[in-house]
Residue, then its C-alpha position, 0 to 999 in steps of 0.5 A: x221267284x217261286x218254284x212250281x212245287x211252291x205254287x202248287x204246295x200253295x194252292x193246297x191241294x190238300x184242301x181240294x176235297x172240299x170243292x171235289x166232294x160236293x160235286x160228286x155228291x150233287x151228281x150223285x142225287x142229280x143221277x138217284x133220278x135219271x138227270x145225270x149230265x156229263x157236261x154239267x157236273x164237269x163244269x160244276x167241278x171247274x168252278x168248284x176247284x177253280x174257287x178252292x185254288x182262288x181262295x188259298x190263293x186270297x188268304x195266302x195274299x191277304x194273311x201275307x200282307x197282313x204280316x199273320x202268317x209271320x209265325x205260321x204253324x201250318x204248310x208253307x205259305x208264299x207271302x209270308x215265307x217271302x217265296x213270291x211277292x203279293x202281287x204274284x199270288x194276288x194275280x194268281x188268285x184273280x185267275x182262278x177266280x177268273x176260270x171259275x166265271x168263266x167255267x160258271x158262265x158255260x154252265x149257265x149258258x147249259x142250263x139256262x138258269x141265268x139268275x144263278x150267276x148272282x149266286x156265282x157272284x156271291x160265291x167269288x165275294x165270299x171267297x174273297x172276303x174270308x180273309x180280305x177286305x177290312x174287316x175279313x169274316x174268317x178272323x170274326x168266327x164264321x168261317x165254319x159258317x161259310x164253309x157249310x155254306x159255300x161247300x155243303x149247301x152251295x156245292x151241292x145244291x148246285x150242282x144238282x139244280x143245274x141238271x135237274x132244275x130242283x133239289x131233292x131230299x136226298x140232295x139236301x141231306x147230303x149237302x149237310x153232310x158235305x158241308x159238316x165235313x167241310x166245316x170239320x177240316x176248318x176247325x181241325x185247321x184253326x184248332x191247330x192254329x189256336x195259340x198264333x191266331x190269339x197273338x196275330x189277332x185273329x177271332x177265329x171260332x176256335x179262338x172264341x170257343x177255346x180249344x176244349x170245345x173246339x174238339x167237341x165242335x169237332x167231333x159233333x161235325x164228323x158225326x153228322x154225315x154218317x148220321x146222313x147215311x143212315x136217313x138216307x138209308x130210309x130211301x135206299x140202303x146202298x148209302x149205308x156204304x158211306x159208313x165205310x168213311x169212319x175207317x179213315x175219319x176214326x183216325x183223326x177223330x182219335x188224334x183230336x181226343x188225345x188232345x194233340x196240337x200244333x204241328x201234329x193236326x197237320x194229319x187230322x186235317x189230311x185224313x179228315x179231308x180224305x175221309x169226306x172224300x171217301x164218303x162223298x164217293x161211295x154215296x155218290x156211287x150208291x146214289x147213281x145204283x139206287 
């Protein structure tokens, strides 16, 4: 049985700036206008995090039973390394996907948007479908895809309709940033992932692409939220403080020049993760002064 630093080292709390950043962003854009709620954006945080543990918890199943993770490179994983059975980790990703409805639910409740629980729906589906089901989308090549999709404009969109019942300009600009930055931790992950995913099967982008161009995918993706910054910065100048990221992204971006592989983009996936972090921060706090 499975030690509880196991279950937490495969929930991947490594991975959880990717649902924490889009909620402090689309609070942020929902707080530029006067429409911050405490209520709504704690909620918007539950389902965003229960998904996030949901779906490491899907794709440690799903790679698991596979027989994919048999010659894993990255952190440990509890099917494949045999330290809890798939009925176990299946159960516990059908709980977190069961907290995140209900989390989901009260936040519907709140605002009265009844027709974004088909929204939820579609966001459990995706979550679930990346690496389960038949034919999984993430051994495909649209993984980034998703990502940008359900943690850039998803997250933050989200978040900010359900307080404010409309998107802003300044929402939509940092849901790209949010979703660039996410896809960039993605493709630092199968970057890293490149020689195993071809022998497992696995199309992932970075297989399709190779990895030359995968680092340039890489680089392109980092670059787009400080550009956001900068548009931004037409509408208030305090999200030029979203720059600072570069001080902790510079590392990463470094690394993945330098050409390193295998176990060593284990620190681009970190600080990458750290520097969206980062800059959803000091964006949100610029948002909530302007």
């Amino acid at each position: 049985m499975a030690t509880v630093a196991e279950w937490i080292e495969g929930a991947r709390p490594r991975t959880l700036p990717n649902s924490i950043a889009p909620v402090l962003v689309g609070a942020g854009a929902a707080a530029a206008v006067d429409g911050f709620s405490w209520a709504r954006t704690v909620l918007a945080m539950v389902v965003s995090v229960a998904l996030q543990v949901g779906v490491n918890y899907a794709n440690d199943y799903s790679d698991g039973i596979r027989g994919t993770d048999a010659d894993r490179v990255g952190p440990m994983r509890l099917v494949g390394s045999g330290a809890a059975g798939a009925r176990s980790v299946l159960t516990a990703a059908l709980v977190s996907f069961a907290v995140a409805g209900v989390a989901g639910l009260g936040l519907v409740a709140l605002s009265g948007y009844w027709w974004l629980l088909a929204v939820g729906a579609v966001c459990i589906a995706g979550a679930w479908f990346y690496t389960g089901g038949s034919k999984p989308y993430g051994y495909s090549g649209w993984g980034e895809a998703a990502v940008f999709l359900f943690f850039g404009l998803i997250g933050v969109l989200g978040t900010l309709y359900v307080q404010i019942g409309r998107l802003t300009v300044l929402g939509v600009l940092g849901s790209v940033a949010v979703g660039a930055f996410s896809a960039a931790v993605l493709v630092a992950n199968n970057l890293r992932d490149v020689p195993t995913d071809r022998l497992s099967g696995k199309r992932t982008l970075a297989v399709r692409l190779g990895e030359q161009r995968t680092r340039v995918l890489y680089f392109a993706l980092v670059a787009i939220p400080f550009v956001v910054s900068i548009l931004a910065a037409l509408a208030t100048a305090w999200t030029l403080a979203g720059l600072l990221a570069l001080l902790v992204v510079g590392r990463a971006a470094r690394s993945v020049a330098q050409g390193v592989k295998g176990m060593a983009l284990i620190p681009v996936l970190r600080d990458t993760s750290l520097a969206m972090l980062a800059w959803a921060a000091l964006t949100t706090v610029a948002l909530a002064v302007s």
